[in-house]
HTML snippet that shows the backbone in 3Dmol.js (N, CA, C, O; Angstrom):
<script src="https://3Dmol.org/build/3Dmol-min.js"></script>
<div id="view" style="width:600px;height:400px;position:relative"></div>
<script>
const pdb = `
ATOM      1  N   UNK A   1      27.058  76.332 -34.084  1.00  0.00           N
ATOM      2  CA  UNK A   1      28.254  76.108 -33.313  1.00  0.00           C
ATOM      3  C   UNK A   1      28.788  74.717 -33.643  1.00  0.00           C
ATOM      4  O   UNK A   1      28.061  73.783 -33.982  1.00  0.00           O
ATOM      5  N   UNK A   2      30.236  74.645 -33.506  1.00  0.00           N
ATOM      6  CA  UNK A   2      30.697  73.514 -34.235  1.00  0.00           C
ATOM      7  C   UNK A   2      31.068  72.530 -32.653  1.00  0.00           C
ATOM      8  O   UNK A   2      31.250  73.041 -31.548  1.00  0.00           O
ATOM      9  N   UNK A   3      31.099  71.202 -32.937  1.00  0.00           N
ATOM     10  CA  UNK A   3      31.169  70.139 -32.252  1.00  0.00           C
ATOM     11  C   UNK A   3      32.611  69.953 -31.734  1.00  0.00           C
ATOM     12  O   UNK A   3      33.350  69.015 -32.034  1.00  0.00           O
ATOM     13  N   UNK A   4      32.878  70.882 -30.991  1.00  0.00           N
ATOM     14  CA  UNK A   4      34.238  71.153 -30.402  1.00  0.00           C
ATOM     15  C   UNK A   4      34.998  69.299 -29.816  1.00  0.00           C
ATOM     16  O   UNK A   4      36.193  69.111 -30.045  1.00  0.00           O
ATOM     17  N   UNK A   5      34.605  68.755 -29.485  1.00  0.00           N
ATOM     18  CA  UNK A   5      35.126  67.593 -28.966  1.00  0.00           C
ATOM     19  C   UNK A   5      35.275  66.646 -30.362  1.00  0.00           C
ATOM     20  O   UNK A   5      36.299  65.963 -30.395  1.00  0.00           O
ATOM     21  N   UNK A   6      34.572  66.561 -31.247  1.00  0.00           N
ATOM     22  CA  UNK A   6      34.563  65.968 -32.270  1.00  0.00           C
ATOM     23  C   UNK A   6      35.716  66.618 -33.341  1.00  0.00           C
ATOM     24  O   UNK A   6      36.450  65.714 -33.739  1.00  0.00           O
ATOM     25  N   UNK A   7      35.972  67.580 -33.755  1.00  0.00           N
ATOM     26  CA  UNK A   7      37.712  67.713 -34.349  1.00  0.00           C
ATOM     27  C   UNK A   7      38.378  67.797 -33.339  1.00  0.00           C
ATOM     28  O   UNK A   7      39.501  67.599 -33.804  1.00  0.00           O
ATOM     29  N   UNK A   8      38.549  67.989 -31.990  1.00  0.00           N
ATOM     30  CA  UNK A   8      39.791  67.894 -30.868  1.00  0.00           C
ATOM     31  C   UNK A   8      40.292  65.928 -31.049  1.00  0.00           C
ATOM     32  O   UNK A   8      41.391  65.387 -30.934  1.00  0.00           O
ATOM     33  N   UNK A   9      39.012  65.390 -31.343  1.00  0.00           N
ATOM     34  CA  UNK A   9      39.291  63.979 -31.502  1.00  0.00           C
ATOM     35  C   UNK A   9      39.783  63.850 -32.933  1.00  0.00           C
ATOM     36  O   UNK A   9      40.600  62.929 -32.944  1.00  0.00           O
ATOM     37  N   UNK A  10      39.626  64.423 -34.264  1.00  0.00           N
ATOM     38  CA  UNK A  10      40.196  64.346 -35.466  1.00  0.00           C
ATOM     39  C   UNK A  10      41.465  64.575 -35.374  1.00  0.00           C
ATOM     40  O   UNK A  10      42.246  63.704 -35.759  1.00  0.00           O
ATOM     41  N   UNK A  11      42.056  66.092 -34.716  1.00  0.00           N
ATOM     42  CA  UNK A  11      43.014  66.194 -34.649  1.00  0.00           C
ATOM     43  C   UNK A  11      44.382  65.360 -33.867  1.00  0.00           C
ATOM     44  O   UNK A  11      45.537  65.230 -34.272  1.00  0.00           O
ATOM     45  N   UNK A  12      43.686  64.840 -32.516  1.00  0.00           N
ATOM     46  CA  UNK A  12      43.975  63.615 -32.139  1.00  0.00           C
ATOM     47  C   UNK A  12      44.691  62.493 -32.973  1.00  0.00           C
ATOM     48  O   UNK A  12      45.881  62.184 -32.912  1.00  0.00           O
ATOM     49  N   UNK A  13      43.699  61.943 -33.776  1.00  0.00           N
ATOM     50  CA  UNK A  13      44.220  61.033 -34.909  1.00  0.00           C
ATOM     51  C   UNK A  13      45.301  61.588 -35.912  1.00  0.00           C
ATOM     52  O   UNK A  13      46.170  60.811 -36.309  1.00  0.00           O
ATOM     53  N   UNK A  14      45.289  62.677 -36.268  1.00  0.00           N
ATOM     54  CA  UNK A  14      46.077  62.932 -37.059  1.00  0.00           C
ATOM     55  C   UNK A  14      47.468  63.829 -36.482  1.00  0.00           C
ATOM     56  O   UNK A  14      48.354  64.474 -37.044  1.00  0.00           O
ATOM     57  N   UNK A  15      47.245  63.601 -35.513  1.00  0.00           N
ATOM     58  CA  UNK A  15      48.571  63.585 -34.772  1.00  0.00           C
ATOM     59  C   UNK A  15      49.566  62.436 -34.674  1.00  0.00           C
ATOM     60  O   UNK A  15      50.771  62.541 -34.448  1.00  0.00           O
ATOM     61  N   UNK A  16      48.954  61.459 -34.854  1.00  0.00           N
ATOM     62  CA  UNK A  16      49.043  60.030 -34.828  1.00  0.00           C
ATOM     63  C   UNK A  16      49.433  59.165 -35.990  1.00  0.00           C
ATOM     64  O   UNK A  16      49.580  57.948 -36.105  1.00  0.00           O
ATOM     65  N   UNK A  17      49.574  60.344 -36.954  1.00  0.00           N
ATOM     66  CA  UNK A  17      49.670  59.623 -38.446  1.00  0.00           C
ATOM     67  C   UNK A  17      51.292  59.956 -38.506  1.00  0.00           C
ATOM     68  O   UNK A  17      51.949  60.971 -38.273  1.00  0.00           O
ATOM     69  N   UNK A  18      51.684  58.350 -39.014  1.00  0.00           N
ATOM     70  CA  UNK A  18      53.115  58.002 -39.607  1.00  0.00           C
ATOM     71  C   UNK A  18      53.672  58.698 -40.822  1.00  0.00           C
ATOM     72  O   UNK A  18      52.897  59.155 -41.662  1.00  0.00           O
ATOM     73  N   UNK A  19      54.884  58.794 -40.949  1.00  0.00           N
ATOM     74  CA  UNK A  19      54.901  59.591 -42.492  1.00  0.00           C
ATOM     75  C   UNK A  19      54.486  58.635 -43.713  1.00  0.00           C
ATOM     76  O   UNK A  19      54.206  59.338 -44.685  1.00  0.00           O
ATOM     77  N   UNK A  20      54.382  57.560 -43.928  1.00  0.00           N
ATOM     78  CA  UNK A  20      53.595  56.569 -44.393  1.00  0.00           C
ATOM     79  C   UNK A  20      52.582  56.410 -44.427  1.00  0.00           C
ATOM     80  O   UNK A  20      52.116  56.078 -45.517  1.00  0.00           O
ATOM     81  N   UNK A  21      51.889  56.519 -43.543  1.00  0.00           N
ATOM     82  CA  UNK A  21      50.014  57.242 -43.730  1.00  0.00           C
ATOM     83  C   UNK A  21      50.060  58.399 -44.504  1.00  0.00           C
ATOM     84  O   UNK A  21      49.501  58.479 -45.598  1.00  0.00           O
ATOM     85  N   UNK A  22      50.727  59.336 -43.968  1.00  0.00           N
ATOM     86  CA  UNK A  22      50.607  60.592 -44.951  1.00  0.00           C
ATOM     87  C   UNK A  22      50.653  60.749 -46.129  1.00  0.00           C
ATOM     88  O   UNK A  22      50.007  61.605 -46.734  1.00  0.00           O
ATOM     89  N   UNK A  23      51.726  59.631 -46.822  1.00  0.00           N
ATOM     90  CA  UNK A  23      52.217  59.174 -48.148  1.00  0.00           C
ATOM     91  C   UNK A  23      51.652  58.571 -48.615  1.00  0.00           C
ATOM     92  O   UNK A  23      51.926  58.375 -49.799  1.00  0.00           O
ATOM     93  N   UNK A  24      50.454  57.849 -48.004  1.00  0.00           N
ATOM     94  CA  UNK A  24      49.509  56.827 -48.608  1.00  0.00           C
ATOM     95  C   UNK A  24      48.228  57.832 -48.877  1.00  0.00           C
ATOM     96  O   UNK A  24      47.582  57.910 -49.922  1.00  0.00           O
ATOM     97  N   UNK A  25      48.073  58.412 -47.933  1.00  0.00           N
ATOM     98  CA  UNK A  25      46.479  59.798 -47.992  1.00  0.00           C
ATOM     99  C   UNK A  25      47.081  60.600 -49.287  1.00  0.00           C
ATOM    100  O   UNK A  25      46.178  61.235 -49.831  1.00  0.00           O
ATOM    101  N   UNK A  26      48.276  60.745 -49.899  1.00  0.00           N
ATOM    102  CA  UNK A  26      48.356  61.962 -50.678  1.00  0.00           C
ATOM    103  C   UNK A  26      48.438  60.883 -51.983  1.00  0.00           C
ATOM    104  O   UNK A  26      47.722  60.986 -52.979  1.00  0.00           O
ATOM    105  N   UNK A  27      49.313  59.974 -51.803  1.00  0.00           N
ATOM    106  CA  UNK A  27      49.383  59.031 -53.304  1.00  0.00           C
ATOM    107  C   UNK A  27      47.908  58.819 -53.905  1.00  0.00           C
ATOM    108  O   UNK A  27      47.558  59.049 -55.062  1.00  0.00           O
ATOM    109  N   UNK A  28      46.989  58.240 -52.661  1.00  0.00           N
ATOM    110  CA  UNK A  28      45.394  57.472 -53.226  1.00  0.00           C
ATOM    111  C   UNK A  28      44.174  58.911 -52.908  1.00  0.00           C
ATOM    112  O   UNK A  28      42.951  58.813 -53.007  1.00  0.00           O
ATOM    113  N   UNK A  29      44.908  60.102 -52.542  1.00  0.00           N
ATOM    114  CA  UNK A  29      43.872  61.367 -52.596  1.00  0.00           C
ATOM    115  C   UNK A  29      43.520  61.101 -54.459  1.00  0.00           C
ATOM    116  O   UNK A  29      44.145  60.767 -55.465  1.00  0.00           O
ATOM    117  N   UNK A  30      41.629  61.641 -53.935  1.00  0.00           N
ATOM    118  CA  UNK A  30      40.907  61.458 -55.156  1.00  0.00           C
ATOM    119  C   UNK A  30      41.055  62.646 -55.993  1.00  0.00           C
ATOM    120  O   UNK A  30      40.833  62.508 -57.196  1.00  0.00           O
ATOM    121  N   UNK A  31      41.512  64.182 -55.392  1.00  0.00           N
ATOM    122  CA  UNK A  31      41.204  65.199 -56.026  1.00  0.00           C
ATOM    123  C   UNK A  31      43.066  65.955 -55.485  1.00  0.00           C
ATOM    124  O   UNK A  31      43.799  65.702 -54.528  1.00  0.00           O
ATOM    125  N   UNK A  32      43.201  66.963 -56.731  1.00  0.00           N
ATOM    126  CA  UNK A  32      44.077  67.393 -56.106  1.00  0.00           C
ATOM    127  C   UNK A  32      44.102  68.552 -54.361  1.00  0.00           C
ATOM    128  O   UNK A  32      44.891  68.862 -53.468  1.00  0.00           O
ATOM    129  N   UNK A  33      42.823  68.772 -54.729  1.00  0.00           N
ATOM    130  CA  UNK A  33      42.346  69.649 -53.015  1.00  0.00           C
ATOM    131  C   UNK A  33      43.030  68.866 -52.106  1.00  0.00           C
ATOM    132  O   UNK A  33      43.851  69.298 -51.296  1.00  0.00           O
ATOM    133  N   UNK A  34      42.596  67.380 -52.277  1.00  0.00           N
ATOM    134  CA  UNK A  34      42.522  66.597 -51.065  1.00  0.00           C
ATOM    135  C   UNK A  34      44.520  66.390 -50.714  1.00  0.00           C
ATOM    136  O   UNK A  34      45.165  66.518 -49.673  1.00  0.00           O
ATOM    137  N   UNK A  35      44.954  66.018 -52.194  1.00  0.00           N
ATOM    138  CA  UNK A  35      46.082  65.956 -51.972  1.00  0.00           C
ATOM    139  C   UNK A  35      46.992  67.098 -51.462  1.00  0.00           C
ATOM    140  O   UNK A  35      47.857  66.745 -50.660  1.00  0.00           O
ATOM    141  N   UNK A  36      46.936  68.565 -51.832  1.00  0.00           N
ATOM    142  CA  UNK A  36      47.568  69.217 -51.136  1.00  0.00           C
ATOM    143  C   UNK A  36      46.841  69.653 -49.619  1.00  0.00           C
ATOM    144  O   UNK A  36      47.323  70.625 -49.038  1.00  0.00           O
ATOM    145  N   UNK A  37      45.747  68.961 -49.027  1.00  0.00           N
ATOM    146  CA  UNK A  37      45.763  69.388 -47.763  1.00  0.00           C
ATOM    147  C   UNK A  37      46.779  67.878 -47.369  1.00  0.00           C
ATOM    148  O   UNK A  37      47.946  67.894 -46.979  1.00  0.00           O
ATOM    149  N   UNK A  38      46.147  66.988 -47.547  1.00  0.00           N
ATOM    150  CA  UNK A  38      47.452  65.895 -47.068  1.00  0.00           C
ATOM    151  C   UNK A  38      48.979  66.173 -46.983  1.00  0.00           C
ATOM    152  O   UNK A  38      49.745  65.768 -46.109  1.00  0.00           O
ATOM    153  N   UNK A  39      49.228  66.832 -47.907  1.00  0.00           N
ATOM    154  CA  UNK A  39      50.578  67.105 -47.930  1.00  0.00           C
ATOM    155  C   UNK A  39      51.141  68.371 -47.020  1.00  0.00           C
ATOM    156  O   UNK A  39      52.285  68.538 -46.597  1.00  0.00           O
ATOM    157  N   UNK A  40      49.863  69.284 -46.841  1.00  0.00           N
ATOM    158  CA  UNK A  40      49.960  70.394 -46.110  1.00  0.00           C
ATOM    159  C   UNK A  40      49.875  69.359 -44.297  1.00  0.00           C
ATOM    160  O   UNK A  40      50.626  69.769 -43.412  1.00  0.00           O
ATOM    161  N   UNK A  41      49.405  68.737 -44.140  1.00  0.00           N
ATOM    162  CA  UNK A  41      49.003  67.793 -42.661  1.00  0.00           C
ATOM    163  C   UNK A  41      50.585  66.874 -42.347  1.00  0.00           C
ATOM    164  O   UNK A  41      50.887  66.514 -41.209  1.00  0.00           O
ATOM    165  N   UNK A  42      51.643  66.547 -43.815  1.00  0.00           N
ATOM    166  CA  UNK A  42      52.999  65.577 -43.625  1.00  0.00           C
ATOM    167  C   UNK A  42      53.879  66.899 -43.247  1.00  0.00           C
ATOM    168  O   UNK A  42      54.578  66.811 -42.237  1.00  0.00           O
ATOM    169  N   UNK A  43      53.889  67.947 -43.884  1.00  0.00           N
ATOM    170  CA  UNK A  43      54.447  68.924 -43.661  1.00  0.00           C
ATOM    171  C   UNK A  43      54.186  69.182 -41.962  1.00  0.00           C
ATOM    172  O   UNK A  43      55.041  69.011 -41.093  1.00  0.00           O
ATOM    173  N   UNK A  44      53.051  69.548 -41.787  1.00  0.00           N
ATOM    174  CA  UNK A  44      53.172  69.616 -40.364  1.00  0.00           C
ATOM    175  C   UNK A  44      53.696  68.745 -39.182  1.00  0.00           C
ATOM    176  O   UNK A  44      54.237  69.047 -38.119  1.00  0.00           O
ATOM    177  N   UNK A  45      53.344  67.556 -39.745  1.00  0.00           N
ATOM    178  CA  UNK A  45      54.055  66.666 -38.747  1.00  0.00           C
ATOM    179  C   UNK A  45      55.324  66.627 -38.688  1.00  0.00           C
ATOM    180  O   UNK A  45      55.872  66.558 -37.588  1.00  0.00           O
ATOM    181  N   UNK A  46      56.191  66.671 -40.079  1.00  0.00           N
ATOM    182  CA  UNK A  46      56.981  66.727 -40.278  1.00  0.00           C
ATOM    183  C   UNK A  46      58.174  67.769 -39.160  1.00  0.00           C
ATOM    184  O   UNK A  46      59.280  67.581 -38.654  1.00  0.00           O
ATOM    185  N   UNK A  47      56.834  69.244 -39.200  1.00  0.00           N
ATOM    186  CA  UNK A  47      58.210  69.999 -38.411  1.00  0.00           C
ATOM    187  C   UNK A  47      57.889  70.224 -37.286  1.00  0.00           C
ATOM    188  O   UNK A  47      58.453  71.147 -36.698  1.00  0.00           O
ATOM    189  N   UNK A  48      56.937  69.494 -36.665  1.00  0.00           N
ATOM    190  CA  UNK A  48      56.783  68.967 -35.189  1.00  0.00           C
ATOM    191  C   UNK A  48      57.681  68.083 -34.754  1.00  0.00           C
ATOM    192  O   UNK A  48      58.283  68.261 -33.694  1.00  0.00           O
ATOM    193  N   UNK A  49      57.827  67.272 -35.349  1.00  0.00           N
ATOM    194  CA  UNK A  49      59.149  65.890 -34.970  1.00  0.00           C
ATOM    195  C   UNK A  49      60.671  67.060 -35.444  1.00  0.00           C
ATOM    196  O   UNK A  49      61.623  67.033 -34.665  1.00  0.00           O
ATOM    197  N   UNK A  50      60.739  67.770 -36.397  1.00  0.00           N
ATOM    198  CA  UNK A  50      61.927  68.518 -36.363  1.00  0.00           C
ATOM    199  C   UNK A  50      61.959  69.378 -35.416  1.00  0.00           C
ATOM    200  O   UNK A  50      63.033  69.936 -35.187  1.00  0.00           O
ATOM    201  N   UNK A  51      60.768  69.705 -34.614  1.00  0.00           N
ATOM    202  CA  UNK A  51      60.827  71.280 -33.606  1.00  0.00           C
ATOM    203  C   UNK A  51      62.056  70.224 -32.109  1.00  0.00           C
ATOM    204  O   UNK A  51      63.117  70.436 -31.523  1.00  0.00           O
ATOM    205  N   UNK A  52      60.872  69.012 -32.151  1.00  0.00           N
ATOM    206  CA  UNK A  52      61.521  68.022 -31.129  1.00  0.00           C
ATOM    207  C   UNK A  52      62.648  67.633 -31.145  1.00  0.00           C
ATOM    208  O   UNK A  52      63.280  67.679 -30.090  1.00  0.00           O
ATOM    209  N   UNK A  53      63.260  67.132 -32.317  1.00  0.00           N
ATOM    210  CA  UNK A  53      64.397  67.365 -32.403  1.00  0.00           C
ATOM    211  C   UNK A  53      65.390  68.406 -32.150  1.00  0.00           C
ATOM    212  O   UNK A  53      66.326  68.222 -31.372  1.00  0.00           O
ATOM    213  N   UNK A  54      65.211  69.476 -32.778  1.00  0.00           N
ATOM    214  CA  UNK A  54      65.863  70.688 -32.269  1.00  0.00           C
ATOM    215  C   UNK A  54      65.998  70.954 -30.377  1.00  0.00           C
ATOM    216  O   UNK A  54      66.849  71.340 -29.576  1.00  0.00           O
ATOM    217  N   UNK A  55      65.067  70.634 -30.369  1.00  0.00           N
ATOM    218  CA  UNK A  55      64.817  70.952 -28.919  1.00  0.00           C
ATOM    219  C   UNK A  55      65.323  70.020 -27.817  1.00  0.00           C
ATOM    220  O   UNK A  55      65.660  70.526 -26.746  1.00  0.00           O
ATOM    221  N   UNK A  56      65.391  68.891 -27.971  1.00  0.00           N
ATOM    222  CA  UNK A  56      66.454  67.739 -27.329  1.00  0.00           C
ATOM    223  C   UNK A  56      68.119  67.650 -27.794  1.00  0.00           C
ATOM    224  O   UNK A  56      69.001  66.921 -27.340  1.00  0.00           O
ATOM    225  N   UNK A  57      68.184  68.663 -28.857  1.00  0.00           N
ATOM    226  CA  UNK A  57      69.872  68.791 -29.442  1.00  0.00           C
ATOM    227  C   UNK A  57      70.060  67.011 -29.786  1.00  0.00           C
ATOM    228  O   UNK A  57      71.069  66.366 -29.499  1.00  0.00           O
ATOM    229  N   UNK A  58      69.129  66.593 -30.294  1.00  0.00           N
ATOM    230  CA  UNK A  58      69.694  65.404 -30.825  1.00  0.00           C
ATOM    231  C   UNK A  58      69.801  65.453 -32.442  1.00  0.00           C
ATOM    232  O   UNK A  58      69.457  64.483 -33.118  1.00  0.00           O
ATOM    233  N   UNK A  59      70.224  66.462 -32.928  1.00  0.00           N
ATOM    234  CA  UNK A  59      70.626  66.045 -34.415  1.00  0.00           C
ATOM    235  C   UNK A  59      72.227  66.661 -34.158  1.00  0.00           C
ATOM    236  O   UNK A  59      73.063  66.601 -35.059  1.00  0.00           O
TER     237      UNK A  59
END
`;
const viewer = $3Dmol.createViewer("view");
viewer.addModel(pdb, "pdb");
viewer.setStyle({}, {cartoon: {color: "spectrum"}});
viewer.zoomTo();
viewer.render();
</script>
């Protein structure tokens, strides 16, 4: 069984990541794996801040 409080806290942090962190995790990723999950993690944030947007009618 996996350590349920321990990724609720990963995910935490990476909720928390700037699009500049994201851009920095995918530029200095060692492997390309690593880089397209990074890029798969900017993407997400990405259309979380667009869902919010949509949703306050501020664009």
């Amino acid at each position: 069984m996996c350590d349920v409080k321990k990724y609720e806290n990963i995910y935490n942090e990476i909720r928390n990541l700037q699009p500049e962190d994201t851009l920095q995790l995918v530029l200095e990723a060692e492997t390309e794996e690593q880089r397209d999950f990074y890029e798969m993690i900017g993407n997400f944030l990405l259309q979380q801040r667009q869902r919010q947007v949509i949703e306050r009618n501020l664009f």
